[in-house]
C-alpha positions as CSV (number, residue, x, y, z in Angstrom):
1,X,-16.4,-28.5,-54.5
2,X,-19.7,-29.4,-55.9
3,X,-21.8,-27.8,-58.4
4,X,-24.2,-26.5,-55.9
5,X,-21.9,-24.6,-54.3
6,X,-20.6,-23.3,-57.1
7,X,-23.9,-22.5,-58.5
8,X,-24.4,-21.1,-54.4
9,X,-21.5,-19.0,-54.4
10,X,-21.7,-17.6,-58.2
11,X,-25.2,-16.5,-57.3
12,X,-23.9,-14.6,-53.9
13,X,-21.3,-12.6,-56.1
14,X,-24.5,-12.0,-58.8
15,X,-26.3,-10.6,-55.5
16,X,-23.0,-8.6,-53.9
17,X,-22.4,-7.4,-57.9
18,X,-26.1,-5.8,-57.4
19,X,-25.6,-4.0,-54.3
20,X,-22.2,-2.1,-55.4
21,X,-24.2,-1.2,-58.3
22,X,-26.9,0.6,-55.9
23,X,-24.3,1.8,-53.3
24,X,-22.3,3.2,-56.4
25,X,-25.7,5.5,-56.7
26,X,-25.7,6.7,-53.6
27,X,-23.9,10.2,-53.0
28,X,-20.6,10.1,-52.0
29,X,-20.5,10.7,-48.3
30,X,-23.2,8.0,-48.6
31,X,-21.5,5.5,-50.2
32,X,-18.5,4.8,-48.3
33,X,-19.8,2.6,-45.7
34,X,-22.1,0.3,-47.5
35,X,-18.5,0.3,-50.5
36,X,-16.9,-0.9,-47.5
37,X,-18.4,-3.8,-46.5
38,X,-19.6,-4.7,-50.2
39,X,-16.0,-4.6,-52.2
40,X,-14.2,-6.9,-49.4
41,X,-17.3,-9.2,-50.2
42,X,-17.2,-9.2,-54.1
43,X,-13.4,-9.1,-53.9
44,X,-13.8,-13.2,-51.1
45,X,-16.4,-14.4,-53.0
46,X,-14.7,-13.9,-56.4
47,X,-11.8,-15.7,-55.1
48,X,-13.8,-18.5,-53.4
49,X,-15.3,-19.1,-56.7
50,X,-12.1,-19.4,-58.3
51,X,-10.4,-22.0,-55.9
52,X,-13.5,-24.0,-55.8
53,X,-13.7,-23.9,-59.9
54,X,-9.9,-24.2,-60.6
55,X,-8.5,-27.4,-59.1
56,X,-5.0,-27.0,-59.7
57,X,-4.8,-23.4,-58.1
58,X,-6.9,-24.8,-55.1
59,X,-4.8,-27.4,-54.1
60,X,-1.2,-25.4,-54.6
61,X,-2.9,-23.0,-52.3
62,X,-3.7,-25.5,-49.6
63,X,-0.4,-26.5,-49.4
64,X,0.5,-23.8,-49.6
65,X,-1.0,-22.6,-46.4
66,X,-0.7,-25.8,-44.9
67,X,3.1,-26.3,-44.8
68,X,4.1,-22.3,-44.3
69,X,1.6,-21.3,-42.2
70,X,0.3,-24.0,-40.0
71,X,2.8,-26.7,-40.4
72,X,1.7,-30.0,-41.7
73,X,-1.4,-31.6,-40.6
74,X,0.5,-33.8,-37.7
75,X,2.2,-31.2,-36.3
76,X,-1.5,-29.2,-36.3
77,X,-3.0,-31.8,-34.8
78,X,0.1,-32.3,-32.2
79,X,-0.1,-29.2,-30.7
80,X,-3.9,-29.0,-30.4
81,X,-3.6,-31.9,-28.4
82,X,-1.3,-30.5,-25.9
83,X,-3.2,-27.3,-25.7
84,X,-6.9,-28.6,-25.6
85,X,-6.3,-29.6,-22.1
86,X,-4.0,-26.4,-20.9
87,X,-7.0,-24.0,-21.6
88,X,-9.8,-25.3,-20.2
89,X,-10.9,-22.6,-17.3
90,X,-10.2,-23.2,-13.9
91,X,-13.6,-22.0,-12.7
92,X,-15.5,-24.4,-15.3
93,X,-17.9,-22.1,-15.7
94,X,-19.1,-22.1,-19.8
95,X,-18.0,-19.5,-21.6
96,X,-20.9,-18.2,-23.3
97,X,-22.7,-18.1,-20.0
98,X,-19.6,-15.4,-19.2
99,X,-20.1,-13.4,-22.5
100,X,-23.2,-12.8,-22.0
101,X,-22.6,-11.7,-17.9
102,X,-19.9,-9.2,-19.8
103,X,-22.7,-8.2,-22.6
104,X,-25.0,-7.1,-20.2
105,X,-22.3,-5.6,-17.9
106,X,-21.3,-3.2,-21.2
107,X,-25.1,-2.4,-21.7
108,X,-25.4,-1.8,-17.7
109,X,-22.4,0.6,-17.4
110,X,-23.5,2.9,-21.1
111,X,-27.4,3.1,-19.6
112,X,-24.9,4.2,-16.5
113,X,-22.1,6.1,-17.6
114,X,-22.5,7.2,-20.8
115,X,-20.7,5.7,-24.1
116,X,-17.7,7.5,-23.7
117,X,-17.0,6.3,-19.7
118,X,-18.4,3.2,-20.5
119,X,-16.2,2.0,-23.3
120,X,-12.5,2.0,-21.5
121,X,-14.4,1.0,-17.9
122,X,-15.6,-2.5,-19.6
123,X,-12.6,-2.5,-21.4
124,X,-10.0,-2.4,-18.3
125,X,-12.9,-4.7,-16.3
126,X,-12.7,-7.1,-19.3
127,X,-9.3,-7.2,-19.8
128,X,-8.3,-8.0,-16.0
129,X,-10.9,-10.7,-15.5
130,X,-10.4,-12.4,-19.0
131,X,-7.0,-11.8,-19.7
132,X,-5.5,-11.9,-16.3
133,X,-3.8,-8.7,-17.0
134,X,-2.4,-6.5,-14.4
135,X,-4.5,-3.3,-13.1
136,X,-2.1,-1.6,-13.7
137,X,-1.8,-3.1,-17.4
138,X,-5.6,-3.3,-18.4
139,X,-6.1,0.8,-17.2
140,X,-3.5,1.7,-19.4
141,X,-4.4,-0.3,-22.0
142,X,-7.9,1.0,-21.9
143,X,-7.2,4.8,-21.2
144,X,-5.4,4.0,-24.9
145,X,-7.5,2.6,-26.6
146,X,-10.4,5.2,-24.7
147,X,-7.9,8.7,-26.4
148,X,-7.7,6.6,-29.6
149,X,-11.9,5.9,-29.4
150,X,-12.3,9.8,-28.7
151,X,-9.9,11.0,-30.9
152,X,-11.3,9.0,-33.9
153,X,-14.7,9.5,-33.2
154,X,-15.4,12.3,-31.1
155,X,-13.0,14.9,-32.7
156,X,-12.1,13.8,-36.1
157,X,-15.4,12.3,-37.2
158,X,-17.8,14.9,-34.4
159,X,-19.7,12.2,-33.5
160,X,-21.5,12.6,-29.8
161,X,-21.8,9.8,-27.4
162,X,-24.8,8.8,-25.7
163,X,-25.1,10.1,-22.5
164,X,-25.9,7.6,-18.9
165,X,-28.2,9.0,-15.8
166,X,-25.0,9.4,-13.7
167,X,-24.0,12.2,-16.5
């Protein structure tokens, strides 16, 4: 990699050093959040500067994950060939068009609903439409993943959930 990067991602770990120094301040039902999302940080972008500064150990590593995990780079390319044209939607609409249809259809049914309705709702809507499951498949699958979300949230951690006009 070039210097600049190096130089790039050295100062990024300088910055990510700084803020676990200030979330270690914080008091500790405060600081398990921000630790959270700043050690997983520190811990990448210590290892990114490492591969990028030590040759040797960057290039065992990409073969490393190029012949275990994704085969070599002619079978990569084989099979993205073949698979390119087999997903291609049949109603050609674009797919950030749809995304942002299902966005707003999430923001529709909590200003609706209510959080906690809302969640596995979207969720089994989603997951018949995108994923072609079954109804019977993508209720189940949300009412699931709906007793997790309240069980998590709503009784272990007492959060409450926003509530919609229909409530």
């Amino acid at each position: 990699m070039s210097t600049r990067g190096v130089f790039f991602t050295a100062f990024l770990l300088v910055v990510t050093g700084v803020l676990t120094a200030q979330a270690l301040t914080l008091a500790p039902g405060s600081r398990l959040a921000p630790l959270w999302v700043v050690l997983p940080t520190l811990a990448m972008l210590f290892l990114t500067l490492v591969l990028d500064t030590t040759s040797s150990f960057s290039a065992r590593l990409r073969t490393i994950r190029e012949d275990t995990l994704f085969g070599t780079p002619g079978q990569v390319d084989a099979r993205l060939r073949g698979s390119v044209a087999d997903n291609v939607p049949e109603d050609r609409r674009p797919r950030e068009i749809r995304m942002v249809v299902w966005g707003g259809t999430l923001i529709g049914l909590v200003y609706a609903f209510g959080f906690f309705w809302a969640a596995p709702l979207y969720l089994a809507l989603y997951l018949r439409a995108e994923a072609g499951l079954t109804w019977q498949r993508a209720v189940l699958a949300a009412a699931i993943a709906g007793g997790l979300f309240y069980a998590v949230f709503g009784l272990a951690l007492d959060l409450t959930f926003p509530r919609g006009l229909l409530q």
